[in-house]
N, C-alpha and C positions, 0 to 999 in steps of 0.2 A: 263588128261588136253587137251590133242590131238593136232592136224597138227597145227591146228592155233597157238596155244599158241608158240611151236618150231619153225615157223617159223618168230613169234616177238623175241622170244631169238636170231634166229640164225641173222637174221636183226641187232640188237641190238649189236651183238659182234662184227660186220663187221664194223660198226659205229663207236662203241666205243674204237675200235684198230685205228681205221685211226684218230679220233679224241685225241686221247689222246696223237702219236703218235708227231701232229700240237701244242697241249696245253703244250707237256716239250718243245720244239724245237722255238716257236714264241717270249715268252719270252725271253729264252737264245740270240736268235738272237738281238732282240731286244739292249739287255743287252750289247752283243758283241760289234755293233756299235755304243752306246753312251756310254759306259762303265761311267753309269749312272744309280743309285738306284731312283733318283726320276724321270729320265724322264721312268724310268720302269714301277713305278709305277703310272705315270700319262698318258701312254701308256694304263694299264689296266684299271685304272680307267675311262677313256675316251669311250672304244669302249665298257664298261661292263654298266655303265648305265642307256643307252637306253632303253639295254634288260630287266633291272630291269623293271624301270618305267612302259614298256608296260603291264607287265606280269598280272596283273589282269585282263587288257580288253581283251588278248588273250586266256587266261580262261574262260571270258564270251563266246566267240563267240564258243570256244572250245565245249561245254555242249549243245551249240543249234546248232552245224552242225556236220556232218559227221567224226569223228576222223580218220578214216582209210585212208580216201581220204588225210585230214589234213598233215596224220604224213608223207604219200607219198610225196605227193607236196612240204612239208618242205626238204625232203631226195633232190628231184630232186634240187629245190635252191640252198639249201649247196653244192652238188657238182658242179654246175656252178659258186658259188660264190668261192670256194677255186679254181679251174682252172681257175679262172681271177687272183687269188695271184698268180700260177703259172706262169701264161703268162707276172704277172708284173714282175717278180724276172729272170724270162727267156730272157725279151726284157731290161733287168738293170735298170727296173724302181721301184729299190729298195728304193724307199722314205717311214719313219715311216709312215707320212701321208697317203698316200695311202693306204699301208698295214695295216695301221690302220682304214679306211674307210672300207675297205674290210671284217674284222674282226669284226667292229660295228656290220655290215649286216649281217656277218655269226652271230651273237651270237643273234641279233633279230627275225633271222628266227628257230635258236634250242632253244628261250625261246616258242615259239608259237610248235614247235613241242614237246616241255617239256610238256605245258600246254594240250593237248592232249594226250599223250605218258602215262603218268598217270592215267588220268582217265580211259582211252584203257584197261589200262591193268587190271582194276575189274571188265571190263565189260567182258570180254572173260577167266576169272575163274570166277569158283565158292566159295562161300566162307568158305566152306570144302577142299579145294583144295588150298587155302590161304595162307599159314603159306609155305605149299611146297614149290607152285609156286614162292612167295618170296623168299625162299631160294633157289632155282636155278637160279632164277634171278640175285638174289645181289652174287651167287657164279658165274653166267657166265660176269658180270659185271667187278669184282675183277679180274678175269682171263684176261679177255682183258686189262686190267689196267697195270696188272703185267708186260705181255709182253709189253705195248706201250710205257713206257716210257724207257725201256732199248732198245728198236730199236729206239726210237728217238735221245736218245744219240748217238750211233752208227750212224743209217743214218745221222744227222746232222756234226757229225763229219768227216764222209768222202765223206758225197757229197754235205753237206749247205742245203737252207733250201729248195731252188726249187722242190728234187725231193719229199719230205716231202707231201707239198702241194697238190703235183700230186698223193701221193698217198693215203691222205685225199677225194680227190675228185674223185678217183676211187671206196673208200668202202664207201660217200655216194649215189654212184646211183646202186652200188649193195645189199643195204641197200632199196632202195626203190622197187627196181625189186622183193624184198622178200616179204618186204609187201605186196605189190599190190595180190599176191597168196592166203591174208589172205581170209577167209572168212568170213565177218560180215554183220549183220544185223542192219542198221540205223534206230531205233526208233525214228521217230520225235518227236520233244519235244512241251507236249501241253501248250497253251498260248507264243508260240516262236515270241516276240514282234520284232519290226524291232530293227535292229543293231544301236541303236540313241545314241547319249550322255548321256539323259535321261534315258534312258533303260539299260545303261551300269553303271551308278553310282547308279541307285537303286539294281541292281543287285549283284554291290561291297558291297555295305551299308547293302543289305540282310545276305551277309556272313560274314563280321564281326559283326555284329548281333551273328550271330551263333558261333564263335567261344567267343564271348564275353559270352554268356550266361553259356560256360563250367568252371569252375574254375581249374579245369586240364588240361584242352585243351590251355587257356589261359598262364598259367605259362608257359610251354612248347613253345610257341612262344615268350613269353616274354624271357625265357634262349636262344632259336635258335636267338634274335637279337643280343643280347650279343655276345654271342660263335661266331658269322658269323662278327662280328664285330673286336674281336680278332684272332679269330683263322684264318679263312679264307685269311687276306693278312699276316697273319706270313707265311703260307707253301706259296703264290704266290710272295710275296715279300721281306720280311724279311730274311727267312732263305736261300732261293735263293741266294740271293746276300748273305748273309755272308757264306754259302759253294762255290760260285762262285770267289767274292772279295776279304772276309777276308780271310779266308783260302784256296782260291785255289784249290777248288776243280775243276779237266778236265771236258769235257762234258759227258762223257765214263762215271766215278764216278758219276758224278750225275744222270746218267740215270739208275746206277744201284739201286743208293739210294732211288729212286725214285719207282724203280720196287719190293725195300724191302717193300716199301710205301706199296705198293698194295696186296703184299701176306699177311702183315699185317693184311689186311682187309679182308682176307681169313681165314687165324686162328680167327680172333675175331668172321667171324659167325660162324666156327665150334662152337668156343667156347662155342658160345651165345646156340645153336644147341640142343649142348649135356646137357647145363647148364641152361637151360629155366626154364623146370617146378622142377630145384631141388632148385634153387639157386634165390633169388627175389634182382634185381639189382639195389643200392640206386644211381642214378641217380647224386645227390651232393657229395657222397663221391668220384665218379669215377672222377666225372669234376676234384675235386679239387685238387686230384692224380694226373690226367695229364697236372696240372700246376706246381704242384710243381716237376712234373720229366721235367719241360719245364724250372724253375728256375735251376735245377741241370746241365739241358744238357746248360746252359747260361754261365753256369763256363767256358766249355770248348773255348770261344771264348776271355776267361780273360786269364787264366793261358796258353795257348798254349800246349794243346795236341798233340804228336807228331804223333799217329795214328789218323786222321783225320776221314777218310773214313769209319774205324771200327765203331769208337764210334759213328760215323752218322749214320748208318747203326740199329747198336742196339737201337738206342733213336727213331727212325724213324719207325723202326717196334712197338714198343713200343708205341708211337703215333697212329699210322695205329690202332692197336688192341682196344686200348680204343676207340675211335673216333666211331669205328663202332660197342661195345657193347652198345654202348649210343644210335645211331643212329637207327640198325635194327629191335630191337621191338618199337621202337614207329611210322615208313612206316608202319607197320602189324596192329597195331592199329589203322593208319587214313582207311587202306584202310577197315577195319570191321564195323567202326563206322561212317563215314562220308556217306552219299547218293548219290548214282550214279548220280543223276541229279544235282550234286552242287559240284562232286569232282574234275573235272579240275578248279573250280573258286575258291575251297579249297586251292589246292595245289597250284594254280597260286598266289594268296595273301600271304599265308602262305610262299611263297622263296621271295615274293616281300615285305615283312614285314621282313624277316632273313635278305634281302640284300643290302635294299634301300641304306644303309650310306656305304656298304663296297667299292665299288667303291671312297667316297673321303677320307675313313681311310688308305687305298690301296697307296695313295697319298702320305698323311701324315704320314704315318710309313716309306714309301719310300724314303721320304723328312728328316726324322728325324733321320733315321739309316744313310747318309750319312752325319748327321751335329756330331752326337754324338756316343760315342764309341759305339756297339751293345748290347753286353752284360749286360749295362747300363739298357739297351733301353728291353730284354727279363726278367732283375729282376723286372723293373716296370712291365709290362704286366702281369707276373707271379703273384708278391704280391696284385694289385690291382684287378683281378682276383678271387684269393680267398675270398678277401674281400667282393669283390660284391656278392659270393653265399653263403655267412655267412650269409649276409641280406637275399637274397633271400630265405632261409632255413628258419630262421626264421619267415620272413614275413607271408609266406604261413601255415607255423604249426599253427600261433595264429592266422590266417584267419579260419582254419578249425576248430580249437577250440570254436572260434564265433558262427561257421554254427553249429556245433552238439549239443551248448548248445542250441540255438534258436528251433532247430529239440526237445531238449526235456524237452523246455517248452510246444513246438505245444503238447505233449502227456502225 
């Protein structure tokens, strides 16, 4: 795979420790000063979707300009935009707003470095080299993940969130210093029309086109708005605040919990790894497994569990594992099947279709866990949940049913 390819991992894990390190620690803080589930949640929801919204047209531009240049220049941003967080937190001009203006901008500039970072990375393997490169990816990914959230605990807890910041925006300009080493070669892209309004909604319109034409490809975004609907502000909002709120969990605990999170997602790709070509993974039975072990872990917030920490800890990794058997083969599948000349605007609609509504469900679950008991609030999510991929299960079987009888009248 060579120089270049390690020196996007090793980029990538410098990034992804100092970022992850700001993503347990900002909320928390956030939390700490309004000791408030909706203004948390309307904190996230506020500076997250921008970045949504833009993420198709930075997909377009992504596919018709230079990536490498792209993912640097995003690196350099990010760490001048977290060293303004720092300098506001340093000079006590600790206001949410600010810090929340600041954080819009950081997540604007890593949706456009997203939308690039992606596509980058099938252009510099090959696709024999595939399946690997992904898995050393999503295992140097998981590793940085592990450790960021339990130094974020830690460092937050004994020195707030200043030095945090400072040291987000140290690993991303040494994140970009690595890139810059890479070496790639920019194929210009032919018919590369000017950067217009026009040019950038036929462009969108051409790709959902394309994704509409797959009936697998399809359902598969249709479950990822779901799932990103649910799932997505339960780990950012929901269960946060009820390990933080209801039960009291320190900052210490939760960075650990946090860090089970991630090793989580280290066993699930061994798992995936070892269990690829023996084992063929039904997609609906796993969802509906990790709602109904999301119903059981909801007791604990009813009957009062006196080891707290444990049982988060075990439900948590348990989460982490599933999440990422569902997730890692089907990145391995866009990146095989989708065209290099259309896969950052893939990938950039495809999270901008998973996450357009999560930003005001982020709100609303925010707003709802602090009117109504929790536990309430995790058996609906839970049962309606299942519900919805009973339908979806079915739907789709007597879809295909349709399509093979039509295939053999054709013959």
């Amino acid at each position: 795979m060579g120089r270049r390819f390690y020196l996007y991992i090793l980029g990538r894990l410098v990034s992804i420790i100092g970022t992850g390190v700001q993503m347990l620690a900002l909320p928390l803080y956030v939390l700490d000063i309004s000791k408030s589930a909706a203004v948390m949640g309307g904190f996230v929801a506020v500076t997250t979707l921008p970045s949504i919204i833009f993420l198709p047209f930075f997909g377009v531009i992504a596919d018709k300009k230079n990536k490498k240049n792209i993912m640097v220049l995003s690196d350099i941003l990010s760490g001048i935009t977290t060293l303004f967080m720092f300098l506001t937190i340093f000079f006590n001009f600790n206001s949410i707003y600010i810090l929340g203006f600041l954080q819009m901008i950081l997540l604007l500039i890593n949706s456009f470095f997203y939308s690039s970072t992606m596509a980058f990375f099938g252009e510099i393997v090959q696709e024999k080299d595939l399946q690997k490169a992904s898995s050393i990816s999503e295992t140097n990914n998981n590793i940085a993940k592990l450790g960021a959230p339990f130094l974020g605990g830690i460092i937050y807890m004994a020195y707030g969130i200043k030095l945090i910041f400072l040291i987000n925006s140290i690993s991303f300009f040494i994140s970009a210093l690595l890139e810059k080493f890479i070496k790639y070669e920019f194929k210009k892209v032919e018919n590369n029309n000017k950067l217009k309004l026009k040019n950038f909604i036929e462009d969108i319109k051409e790709t959902l086109i394309y994704i509409n034409s797959y009936l697998d490809l399809k359902e598969v975004v249709i479950l990822a708005i779901f799932l990103n609907l649910f799932v997505m502000p339960l780990f950012s909002v929901v269960l946060p605040y009820g390990l933080r709120v209801v039960l009291k969990v320190n900052s210490s605990e939760y960075g650990i919990i946090e860090t089970i999170f991630a090793l989580g997602t280290i066993v699930g790709s061994l798992v995936y790894g070892m269990l690829n070509n023996k084992v063929k993974f039904k997609k609906y039975y796993l969802l509906g497994a990790f709602f109904i072990i999301l119903f059981i872990y909801g007791i604990s917030f009813n009957i009062g569990i006196k080891n707290v920490f444990m049982l988060s800890s075990i439900f948590f990794m348990i989460f982490s594992l599933m999440i990422t058997i569902i997730n890692l083969p089907l990145m391995v599948e866009f990146q095989k099947l989708v065209d290099n000349k259309i896969k950052a605007r893939f990938f950039s609609i495809f999270m901008f279709l998973s996450q357009i509504l999560v930003p005001l469900t982020s709100y609303l679950f925010g707003l709802m866990v602090s009117k109504i008991n929790i536990y309430l609030f995790i058996y609906f999510i839970s049962i309606s949940s299942i519900i919805f991929l009973l339908i979806m299960k079915k739907r789709y079987e007597f879809i295909r049913k349709i399509e093979m009888l039509k295939i053999n009248k054709e013959y």
